[in-house]
N, C-alpha and C positions, 0 to 999 in steps of 0.2 A: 824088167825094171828091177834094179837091185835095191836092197834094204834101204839104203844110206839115203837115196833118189825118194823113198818113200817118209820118210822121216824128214827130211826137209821141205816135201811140199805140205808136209802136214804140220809143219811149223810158222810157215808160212802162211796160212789160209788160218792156226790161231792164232798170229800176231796181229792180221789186219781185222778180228774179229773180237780184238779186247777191248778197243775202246766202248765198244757195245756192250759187253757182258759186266764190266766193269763198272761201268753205270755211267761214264763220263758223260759232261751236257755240254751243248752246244752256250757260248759267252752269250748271243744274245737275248737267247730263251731265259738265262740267268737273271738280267738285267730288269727283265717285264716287272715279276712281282716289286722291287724295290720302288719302282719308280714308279707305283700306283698307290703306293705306301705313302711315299712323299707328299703325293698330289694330294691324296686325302687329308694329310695333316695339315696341309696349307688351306685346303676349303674351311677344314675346323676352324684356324686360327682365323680366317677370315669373316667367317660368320660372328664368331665370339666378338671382334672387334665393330661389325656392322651391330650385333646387340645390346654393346655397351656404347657405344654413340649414340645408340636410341634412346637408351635409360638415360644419358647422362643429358638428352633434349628434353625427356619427359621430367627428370629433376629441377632440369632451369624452368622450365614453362612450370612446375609445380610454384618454386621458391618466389617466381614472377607475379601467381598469383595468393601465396602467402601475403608477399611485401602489400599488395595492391589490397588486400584485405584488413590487412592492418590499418592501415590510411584511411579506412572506411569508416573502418572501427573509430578510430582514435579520432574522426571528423564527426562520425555520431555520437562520440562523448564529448565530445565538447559543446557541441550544439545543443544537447540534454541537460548540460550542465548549465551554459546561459538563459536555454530558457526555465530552468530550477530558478536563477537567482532573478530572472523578470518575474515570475509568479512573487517572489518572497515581498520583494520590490512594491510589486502590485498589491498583496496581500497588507503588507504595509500604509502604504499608501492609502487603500481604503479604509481602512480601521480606523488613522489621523483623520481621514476626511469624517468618518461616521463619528468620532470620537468628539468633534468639533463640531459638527453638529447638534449634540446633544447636548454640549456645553452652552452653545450663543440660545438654544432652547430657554434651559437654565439658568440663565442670567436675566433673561426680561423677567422670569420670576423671582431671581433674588429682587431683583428691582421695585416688583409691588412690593415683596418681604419689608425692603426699606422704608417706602413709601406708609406702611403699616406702621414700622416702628415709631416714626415721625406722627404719625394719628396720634399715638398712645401717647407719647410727650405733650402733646397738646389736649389730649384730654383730662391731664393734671389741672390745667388751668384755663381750663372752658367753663365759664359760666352753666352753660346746659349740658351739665354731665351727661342728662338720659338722648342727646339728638346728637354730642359727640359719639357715646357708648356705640346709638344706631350708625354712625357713619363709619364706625371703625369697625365693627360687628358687619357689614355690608362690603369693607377694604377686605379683610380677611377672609370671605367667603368667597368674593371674586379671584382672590390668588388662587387659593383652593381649585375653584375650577378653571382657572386656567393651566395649574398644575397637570391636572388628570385631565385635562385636553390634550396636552403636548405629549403626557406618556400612552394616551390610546393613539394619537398619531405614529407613536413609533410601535404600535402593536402591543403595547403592555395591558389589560386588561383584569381588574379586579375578579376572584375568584368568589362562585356563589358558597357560600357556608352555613347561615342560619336555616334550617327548617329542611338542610337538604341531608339524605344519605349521607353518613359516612363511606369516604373514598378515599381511601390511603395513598391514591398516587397524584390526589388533590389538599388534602387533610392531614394536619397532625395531633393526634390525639393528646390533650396534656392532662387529664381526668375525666372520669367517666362518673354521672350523677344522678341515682335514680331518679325517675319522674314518669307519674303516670298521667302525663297530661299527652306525651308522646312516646314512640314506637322506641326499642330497643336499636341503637344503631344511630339514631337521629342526631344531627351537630343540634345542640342547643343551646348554646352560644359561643361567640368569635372572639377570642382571646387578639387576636393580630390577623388583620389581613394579610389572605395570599395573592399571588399574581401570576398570570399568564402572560409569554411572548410568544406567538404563533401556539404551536402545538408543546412549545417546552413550558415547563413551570420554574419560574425564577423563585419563588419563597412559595413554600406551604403556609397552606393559614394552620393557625393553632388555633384547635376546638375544644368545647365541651362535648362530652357524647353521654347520648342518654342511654340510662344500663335498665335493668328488670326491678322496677319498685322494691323497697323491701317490705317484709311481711308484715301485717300489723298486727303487735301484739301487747296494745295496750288493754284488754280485755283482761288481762293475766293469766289466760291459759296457757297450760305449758306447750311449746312444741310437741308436735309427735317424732317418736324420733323416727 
């Protein structure tokens, strides 16, 4: 075999052996990674759009029950609100009725008042001043009691003062006056009755209160000091 013969086959056996050393690929093998690339970015894009459809059902079904909440709301203020103005209503209402009641009380007593006044007229010129005096003296006692009948029917109650403790949440002190007949503290007498409704006091009485005798020093000894 001559030279030439051997250089040619060895030229021949590295030409069909370059596409190998070379690194070339085969087109299909090329193709794989791309198109798993794709596919991926479509499942992303697909998911993303499955999770935003979800959020955008959980937003309406939120908004669905904002709205409905409101309506609730704004159906329990109003309901709060009429029955505010029933009570006031009511509130009202009772007070005219208590109010008027107290009044038609108050008028059978103006009534003897009058009845009274008319006595006294006639006692100007009644022969028996002293059996007028007693009949009129007898009109007037009875309005009286019929007065403090009608206010203990509504609970008002005269308050005890003479002979009793001083009690300031009963009591209003307007001087205090030695006296050794009684205790330091003692009301010793009632300047103006007070009153009780239930457990409140509508008017304090005003008292005298008994204080610590003073010393006696008509002897003319000096104090000590």
């Amino acid at each position: 075999m001559n030279t030439d013969q051997t250089d040619s086959s060895q030229m021949t056996n590295d030409s069909s052996q370059a596409p190998e050393e070379t690194g070339a690929q085969d087109p299909d093998a090329a193709e794989t990674p791309v198109s798993e690339e794709t596919s991926g970015t479509e499942n992303g894009a697909t998911e993303q759009r499955d999770e935003i459809e979800v959020l955008e059902e959980e937003i309406d079904q939120l908004k669905e029950e904002r709205d409905e909440l409101n309506d609730r709301l704004l159906r329990k203020a109003a309901e709060l609100e009429n029955y505010r103005r029933r009570m006031e209503r009511e509130k009202e209402r009772r007070y005219e009725a208590g109010k008027r009641s107290v009044i038609e009380a108050m008028l059978e007593v103006l009534d003897d008042f009058e009845r009274s006044m008319e006595a006294t007229r006639d006692l100007e010129n009644a022969e028996d001043a002293e059996s007028a005096y007693e009949s009129l003296k007898g009109g007037v006692e009875m309005v009286f009691s019929k007065f403090r009948d009608e206010l203990q029917s509504l609970g008002v109650e005269p308050i005890e003062a003479e002979g009793e403790p001083f009690d300031e949440q009963l009591h209003e002190a307007m001087m205090r006056q030695p006296s050794e007949e009684a205790d330091p503290g003692t009301v010793l007498q009632e300047i103006r009755k007070g009153y009780t409704m239930g457990d409140r006091v509508i008017r304090h009485s005003r008292v005298v209160v008994a204080a610590e005798p003073e010393a006696d020093n008509s002897s003319g000894d000096e104090p000590e000091p």
